[in-house]
TIRO-565522 format. One record per atom (N, C-alpha, C): x, y, z; residue number from 1; atom name. Coordinates in Angstrom, 1 decimal. Example, Ala and Ser with C-alpha at 12.3 -4.5 7.8 and 13.67 -1.06 7.14 Angstrom:
% residues 2
R        x        y        z   num   atomo
R     13.2     -5.7      7.8     1       N
R     12.3     -4.5      7.8     1      CA
R     13.2     -3.3      7.8     1       C
R     12.8     -2.2      7.1     2       N
R     13.7     -1.1      7.1     2      CA
R     12.9      0.0      7.9     2       C
This chain:
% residues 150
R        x        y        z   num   atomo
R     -3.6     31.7     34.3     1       N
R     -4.6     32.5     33.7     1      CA
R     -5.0     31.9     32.3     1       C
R     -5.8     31.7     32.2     2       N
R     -6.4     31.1     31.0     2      CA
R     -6.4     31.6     29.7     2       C
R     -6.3     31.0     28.5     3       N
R     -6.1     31.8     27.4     3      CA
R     -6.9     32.3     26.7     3       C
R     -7.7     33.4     25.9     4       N
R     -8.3     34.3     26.6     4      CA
R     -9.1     33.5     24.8     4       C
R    -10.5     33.3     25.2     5       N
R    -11.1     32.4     23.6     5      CA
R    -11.2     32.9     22.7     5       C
R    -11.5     34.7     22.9     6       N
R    -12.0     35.7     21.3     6      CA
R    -10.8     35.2     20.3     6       C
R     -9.3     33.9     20.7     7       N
R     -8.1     33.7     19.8     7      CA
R     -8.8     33.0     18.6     7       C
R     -9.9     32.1     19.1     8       N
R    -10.5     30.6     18.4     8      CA
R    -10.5     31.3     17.3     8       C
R    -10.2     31.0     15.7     9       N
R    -10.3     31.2     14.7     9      CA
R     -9.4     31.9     13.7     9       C
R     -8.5     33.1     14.8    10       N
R     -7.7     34.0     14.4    10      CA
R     -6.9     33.0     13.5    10       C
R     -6.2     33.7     12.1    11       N
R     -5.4     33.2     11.0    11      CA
R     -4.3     33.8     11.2    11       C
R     -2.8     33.4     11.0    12       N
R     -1.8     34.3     10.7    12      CA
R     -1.2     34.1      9.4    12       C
R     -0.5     35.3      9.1    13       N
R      0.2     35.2      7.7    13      CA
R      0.6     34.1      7.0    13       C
R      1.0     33.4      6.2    14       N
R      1.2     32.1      5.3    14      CA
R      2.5     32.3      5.3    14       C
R      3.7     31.7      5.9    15       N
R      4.8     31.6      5.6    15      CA
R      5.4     31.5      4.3    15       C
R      6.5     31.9      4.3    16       N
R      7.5     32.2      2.8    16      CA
R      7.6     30.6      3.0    16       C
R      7.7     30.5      1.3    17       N
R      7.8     29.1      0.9    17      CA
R      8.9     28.2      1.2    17       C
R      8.8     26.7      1.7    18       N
R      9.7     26.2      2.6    18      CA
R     10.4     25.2      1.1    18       C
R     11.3     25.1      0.6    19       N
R     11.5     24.1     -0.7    19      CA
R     12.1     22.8     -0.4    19       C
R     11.2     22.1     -0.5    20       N
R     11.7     20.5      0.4    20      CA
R     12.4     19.9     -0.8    20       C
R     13.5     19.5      0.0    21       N
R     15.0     18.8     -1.4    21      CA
R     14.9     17.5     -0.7    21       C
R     15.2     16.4     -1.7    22       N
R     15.7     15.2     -1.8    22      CA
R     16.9     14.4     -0.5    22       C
R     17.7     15.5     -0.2    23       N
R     18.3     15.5      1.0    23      CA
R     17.9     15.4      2.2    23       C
R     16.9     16.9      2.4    24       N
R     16.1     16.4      3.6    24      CA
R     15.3     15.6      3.8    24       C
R     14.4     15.1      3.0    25       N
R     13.8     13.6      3.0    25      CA
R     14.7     12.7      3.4    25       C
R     15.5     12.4      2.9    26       N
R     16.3     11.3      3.1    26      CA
R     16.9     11.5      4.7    26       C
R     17.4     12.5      5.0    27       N
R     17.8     12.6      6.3    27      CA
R     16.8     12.2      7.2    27       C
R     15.4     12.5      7.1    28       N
R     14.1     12.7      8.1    28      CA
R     14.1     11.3      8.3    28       C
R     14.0     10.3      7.2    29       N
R     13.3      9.0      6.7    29      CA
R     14.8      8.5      7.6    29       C
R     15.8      8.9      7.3    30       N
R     17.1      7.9      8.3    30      CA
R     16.6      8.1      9.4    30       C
R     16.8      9.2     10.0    31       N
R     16.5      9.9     11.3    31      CA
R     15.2      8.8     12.3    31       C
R     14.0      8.6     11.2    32       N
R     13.2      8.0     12.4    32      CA
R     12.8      6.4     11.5    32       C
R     14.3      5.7     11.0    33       N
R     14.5      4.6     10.5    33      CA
R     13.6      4.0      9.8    33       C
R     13.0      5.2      8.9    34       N
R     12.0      4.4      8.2    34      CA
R     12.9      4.0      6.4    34       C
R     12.8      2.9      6.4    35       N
R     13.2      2.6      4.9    35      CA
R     13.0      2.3      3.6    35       C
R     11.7      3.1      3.5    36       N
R     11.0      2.7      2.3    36      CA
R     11.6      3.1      1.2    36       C
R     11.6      2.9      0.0    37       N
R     12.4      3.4     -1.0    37      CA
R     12.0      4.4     -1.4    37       C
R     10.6      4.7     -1.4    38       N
R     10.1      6.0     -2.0    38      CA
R     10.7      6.9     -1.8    38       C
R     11.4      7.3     -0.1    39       N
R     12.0      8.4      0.3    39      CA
R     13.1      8.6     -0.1    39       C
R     14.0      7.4     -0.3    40       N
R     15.4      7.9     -0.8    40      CA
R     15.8      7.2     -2.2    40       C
R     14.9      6.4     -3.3    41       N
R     15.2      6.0     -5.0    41      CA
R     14.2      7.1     -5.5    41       C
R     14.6      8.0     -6.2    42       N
R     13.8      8.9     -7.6    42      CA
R     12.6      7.6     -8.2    42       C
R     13.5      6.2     -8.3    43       N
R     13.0      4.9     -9.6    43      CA
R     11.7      4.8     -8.9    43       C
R     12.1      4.3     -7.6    44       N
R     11.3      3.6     -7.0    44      CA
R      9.9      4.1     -6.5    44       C
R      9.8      6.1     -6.4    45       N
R      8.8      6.5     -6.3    45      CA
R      8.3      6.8     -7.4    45       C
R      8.6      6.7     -8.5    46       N
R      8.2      7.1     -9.8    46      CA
R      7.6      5.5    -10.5    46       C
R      8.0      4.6     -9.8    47       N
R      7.3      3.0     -9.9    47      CA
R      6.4      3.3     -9.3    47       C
R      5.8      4.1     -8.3    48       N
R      5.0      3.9     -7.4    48      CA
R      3.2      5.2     -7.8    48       C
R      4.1      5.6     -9.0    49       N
R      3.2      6.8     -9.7    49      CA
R      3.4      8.0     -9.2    49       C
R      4.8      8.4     -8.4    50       N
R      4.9      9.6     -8.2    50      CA
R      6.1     10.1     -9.1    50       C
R      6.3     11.9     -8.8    51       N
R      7.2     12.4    -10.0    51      CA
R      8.5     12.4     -9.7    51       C
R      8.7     12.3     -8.4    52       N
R     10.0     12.0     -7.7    52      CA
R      9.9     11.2     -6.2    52       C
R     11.1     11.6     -5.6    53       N
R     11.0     10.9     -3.6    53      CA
R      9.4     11.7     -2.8    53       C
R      9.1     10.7     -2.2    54       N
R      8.0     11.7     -1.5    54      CA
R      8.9     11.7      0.2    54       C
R      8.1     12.6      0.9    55       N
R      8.4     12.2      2.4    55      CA
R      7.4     11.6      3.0    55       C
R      8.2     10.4      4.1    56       N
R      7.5     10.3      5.1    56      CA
R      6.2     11.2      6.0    56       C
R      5.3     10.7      6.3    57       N
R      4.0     11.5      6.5    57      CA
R      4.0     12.2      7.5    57       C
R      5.4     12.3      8.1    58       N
R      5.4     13.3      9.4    58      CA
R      6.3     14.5      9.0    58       C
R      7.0     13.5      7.9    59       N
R      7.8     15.3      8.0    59      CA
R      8.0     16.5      7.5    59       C
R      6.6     16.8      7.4    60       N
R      5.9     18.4      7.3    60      CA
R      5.7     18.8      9.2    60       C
R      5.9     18.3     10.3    61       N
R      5.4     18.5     10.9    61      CA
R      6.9     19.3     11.4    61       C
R      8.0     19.0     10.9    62       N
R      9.1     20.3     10.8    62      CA
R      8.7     21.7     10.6    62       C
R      7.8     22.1      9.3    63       N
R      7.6     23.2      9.0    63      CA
R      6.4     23.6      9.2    63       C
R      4.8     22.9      9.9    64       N
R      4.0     23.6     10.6    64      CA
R      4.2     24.0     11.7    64       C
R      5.0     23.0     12.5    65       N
R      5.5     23.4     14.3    65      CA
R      6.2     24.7     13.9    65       C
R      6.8     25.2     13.3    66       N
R      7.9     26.3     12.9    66      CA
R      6.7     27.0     12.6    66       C
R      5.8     27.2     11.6    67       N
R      4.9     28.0     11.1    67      CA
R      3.9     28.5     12.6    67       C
R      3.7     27.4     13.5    68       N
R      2.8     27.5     14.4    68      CA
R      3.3     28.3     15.7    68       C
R      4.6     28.7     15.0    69       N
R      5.7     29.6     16.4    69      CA
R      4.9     30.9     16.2    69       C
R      4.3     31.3     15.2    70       N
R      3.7     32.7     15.0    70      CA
R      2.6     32.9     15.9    70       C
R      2.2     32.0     16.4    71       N
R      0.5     31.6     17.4    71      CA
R      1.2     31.4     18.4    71       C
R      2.3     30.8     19.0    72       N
R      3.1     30.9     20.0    72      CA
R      3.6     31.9     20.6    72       C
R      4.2     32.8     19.9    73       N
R      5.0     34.3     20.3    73      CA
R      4.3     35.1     19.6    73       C
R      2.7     35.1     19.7    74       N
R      2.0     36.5     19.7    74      CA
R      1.7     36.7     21.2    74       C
R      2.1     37.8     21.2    75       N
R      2.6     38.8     22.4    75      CA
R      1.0     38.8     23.1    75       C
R     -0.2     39.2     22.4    76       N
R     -1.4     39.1     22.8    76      CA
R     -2.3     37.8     23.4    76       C
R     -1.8     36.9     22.8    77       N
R     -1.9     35.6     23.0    77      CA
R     -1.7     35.1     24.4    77       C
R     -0.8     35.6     25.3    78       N
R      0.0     35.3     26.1    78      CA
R      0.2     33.9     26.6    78       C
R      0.4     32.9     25.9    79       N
R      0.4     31.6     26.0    79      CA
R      2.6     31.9     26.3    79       C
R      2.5     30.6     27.4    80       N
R      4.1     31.1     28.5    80      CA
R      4.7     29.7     27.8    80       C
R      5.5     29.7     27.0    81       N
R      6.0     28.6     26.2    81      CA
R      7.2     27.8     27.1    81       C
R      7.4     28.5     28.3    82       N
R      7.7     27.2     28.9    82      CA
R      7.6     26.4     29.6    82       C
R      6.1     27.0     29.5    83       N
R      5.0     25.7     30.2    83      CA
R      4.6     24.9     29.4    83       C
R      5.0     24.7     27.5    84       N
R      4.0     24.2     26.8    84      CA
R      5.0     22.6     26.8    84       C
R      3.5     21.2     26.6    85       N
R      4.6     20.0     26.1    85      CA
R      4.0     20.0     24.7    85       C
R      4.1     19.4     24.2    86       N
R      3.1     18.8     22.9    86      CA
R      2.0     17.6     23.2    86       C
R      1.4     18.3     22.9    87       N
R      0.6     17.0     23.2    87      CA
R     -0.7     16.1     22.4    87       C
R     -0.5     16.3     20.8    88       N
R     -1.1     15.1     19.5    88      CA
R     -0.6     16.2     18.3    88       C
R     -0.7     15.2     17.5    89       N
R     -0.4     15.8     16.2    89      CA
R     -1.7     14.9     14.9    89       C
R     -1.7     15.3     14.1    90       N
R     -2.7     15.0     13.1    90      CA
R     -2.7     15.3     11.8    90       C
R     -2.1     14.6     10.7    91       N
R     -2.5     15.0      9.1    91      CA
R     -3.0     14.5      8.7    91       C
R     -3.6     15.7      7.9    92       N
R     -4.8     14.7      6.5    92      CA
R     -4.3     15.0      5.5    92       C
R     -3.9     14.5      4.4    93       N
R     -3.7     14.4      3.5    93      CA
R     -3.9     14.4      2.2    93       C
R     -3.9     15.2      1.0    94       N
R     -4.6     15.5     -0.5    94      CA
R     -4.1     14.4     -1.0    94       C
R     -2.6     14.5     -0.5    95       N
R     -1.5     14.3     -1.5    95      CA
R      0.1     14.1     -1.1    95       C
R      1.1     13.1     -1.6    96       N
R      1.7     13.0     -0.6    96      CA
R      3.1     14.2     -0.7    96       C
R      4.1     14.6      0.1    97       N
R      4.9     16.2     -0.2    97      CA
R      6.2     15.2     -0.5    97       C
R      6.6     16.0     -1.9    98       N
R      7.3     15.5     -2.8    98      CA
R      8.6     16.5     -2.7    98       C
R      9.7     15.6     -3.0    99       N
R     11.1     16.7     -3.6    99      CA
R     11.1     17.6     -4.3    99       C
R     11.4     18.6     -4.4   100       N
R     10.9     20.0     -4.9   100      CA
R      9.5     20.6     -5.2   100       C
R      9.0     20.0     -4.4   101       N
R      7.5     21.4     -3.5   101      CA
R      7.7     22.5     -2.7   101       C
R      7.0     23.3     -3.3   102       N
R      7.6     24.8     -2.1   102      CA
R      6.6     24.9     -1.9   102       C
R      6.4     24.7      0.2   103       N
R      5.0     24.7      1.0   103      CA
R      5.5     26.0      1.3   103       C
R      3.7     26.4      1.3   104       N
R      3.5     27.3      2.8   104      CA
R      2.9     27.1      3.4   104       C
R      2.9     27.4      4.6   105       N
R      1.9     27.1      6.1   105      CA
R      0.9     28.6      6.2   105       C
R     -0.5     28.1      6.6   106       N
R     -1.1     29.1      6.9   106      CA
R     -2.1     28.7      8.4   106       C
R     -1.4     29.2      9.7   107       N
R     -1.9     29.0     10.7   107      CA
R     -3.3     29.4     11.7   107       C
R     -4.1     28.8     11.6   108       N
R     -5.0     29.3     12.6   108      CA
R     -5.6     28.1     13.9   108       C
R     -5.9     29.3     14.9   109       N
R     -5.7     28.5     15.9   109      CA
R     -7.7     28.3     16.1   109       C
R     -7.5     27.3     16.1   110       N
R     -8.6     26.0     15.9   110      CA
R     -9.6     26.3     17.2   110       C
R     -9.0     26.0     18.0   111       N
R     -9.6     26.0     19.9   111      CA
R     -8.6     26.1     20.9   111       C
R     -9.3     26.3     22.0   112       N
R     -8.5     26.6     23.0   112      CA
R     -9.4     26.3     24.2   112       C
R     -8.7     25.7     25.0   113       N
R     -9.7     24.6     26.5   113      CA
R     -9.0     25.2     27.3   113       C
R     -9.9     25.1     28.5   114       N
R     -9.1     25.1     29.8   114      CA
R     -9.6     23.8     30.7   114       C
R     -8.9     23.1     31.3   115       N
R     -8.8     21.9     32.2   115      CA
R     -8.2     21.8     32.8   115       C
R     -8.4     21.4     34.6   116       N
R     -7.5     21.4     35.4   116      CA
R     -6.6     22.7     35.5   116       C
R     -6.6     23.7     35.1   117       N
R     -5.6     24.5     35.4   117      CA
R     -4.8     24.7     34.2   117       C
R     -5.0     23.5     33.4   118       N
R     -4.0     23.3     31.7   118      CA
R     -4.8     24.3     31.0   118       C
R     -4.2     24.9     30.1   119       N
R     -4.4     25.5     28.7   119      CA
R     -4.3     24.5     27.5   119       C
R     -5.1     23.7     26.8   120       N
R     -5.0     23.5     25.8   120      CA
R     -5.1     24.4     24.3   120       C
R     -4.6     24.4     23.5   121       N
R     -4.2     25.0     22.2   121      CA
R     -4.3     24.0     20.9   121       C
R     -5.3     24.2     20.3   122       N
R     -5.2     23.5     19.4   122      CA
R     -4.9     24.4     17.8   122       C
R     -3.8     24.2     16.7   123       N
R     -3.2     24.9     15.9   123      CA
R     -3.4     24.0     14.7   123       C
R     -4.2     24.8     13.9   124       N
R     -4.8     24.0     12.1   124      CA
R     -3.4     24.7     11.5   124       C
R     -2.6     23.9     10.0   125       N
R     -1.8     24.2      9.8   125      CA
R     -2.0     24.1      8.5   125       C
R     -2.2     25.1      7.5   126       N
R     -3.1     24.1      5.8   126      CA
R     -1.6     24.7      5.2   126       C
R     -1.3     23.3      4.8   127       N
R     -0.1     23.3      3.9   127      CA
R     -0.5     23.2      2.1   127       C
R      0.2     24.6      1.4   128       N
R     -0.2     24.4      0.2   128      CA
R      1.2     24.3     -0.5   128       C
R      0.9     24.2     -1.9   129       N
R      2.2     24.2     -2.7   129      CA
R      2.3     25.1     -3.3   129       C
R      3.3     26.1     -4.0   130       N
R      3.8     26.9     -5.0   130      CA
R      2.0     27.4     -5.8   130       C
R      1.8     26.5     -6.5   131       N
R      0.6     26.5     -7.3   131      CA
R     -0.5     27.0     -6.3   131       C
R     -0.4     26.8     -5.0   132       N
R     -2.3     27.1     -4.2   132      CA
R     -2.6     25.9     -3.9   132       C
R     -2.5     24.6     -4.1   133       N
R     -3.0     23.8     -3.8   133      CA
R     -2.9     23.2     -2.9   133       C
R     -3.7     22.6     -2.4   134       N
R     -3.8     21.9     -1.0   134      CA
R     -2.7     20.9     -0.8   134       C
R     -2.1     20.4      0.2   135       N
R     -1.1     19.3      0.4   135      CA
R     -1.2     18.4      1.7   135       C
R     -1.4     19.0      2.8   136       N
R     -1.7     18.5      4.0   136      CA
R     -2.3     19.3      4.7   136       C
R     -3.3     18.8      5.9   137       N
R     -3.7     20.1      6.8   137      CA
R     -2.8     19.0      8.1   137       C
R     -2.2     20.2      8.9   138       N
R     -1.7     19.5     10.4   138      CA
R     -2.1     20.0     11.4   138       C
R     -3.1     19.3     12.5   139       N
R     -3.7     19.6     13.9   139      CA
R     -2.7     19.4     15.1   139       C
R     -1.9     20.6     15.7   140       N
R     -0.8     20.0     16.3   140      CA
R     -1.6     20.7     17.8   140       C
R     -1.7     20.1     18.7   141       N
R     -2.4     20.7     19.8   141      CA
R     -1.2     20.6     21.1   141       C
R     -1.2     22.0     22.0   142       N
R     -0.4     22.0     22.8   142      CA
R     -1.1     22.2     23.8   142       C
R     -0.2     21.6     25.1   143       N
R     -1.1     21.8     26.5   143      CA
R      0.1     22.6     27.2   143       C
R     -0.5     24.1     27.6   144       N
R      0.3     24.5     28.7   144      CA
R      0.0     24.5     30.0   144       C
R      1.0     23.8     30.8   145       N
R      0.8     23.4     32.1   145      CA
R      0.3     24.5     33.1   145       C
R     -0.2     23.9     34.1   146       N
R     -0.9     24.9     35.2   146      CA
R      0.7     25.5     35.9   146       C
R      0.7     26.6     36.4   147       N
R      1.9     27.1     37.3   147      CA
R      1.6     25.9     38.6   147       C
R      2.4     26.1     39.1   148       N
R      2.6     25.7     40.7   148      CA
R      2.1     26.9     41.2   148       C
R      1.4     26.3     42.2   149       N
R      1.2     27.6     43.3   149      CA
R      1.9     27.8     44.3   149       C
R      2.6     28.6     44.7   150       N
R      3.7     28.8     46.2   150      CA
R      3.5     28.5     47.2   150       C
C-alpha cells in the first residue's frame, strides 16, 4: 500500500539537544579510518581556523537517522520498517560540527514516490546549534520494499 502523500511537508518536533564530545569524533573518524588531524588534535584544528576538533562530514548522520525515527514510527504514517534499506544520504553544509555543539534535529519529510511497488521516503533533517543556528541540513531517503505477493 502506498504511502499515503497529504505526509509531504509534515515537520516533527526538534529533538533535545545531542552534545557532540571530542571522544566521539574521534571514535567515528577511527571507526571509518579516516585520519585527519582535525578530528582528533584540538592544535591542529585550531591551525586550520577552527575553535576545537571538528567531525568528519558524515557524522551527524548518527543523529539525523535517530532524529528521523520520529517519521519512521508515526503510527499514521504507516511506513513497515522492515521493509525499509537506506537508500542516499546528502549534507549541505554552513559550517563544519565541532566538539562541544549541542545539535538539534528538526525533521520533515520532503517526498514520498511510489515505483515499482517501492515506497520511497525522502527525510530533510536541519541540524542547528544551541544558539539557532544553522549547521547542516541531511537528505536521507529510504526505500521500502514492495511485499512479496503469495
Amino acid at each position: 500500500m502506498a504511502l499515503d502523500q497529504s505526509f509531504v511537508g509534515r515537520t516533527y518536533p526538534p529533538t533535545d539537544p545531542y552534545e557532540v564530545g571530542r571522544e566521539k569524533i574521534r571514535e567515528f573518524a577511527e571507526a571509518i579510518g579516516d585520519t585527519n588531524p582535525a578530528y582528533t588534535d584540538a592544535e591542529a584544528a585550531k591551525a586550520l581556523g577552527h575553535s576545537d576538533v571538528i567531525a568528519p562530514p558524515t557524522f551527524v548522520f548518527a543523529i539525523t537517522f535517530q532524529a528521523a525515527g520520529q517519521v519512521i514510527e508515526d503510527p499514521q504514517l504507516g511506513l513497515d520498517y522492515s521493509r525499509v534499506v537506506h537508500g542516499d544520504q546528502k549534507f549541505t553544509y554552513t559550517r563544519p560540527v565541532r566538539s562541544g555543539d549541542r545539535l538539534s534535529v528538526t525533521s520533515t519529510i520532503e517526498a514520498i514516490k511510489s515505483m515499482a511497488g517501492n515506497d520511497i521516503i525522502d527525510i530533510r533533517g536541519e541540524v542547528h546549534d544551541e544558539a539557532g543556528e544553522h549547521v547542516v541540513t541531511a537528505v536521507t531517503k529510504l526505500v521500502a520494499r514492495a511485499a512479496k505477493e503469495a
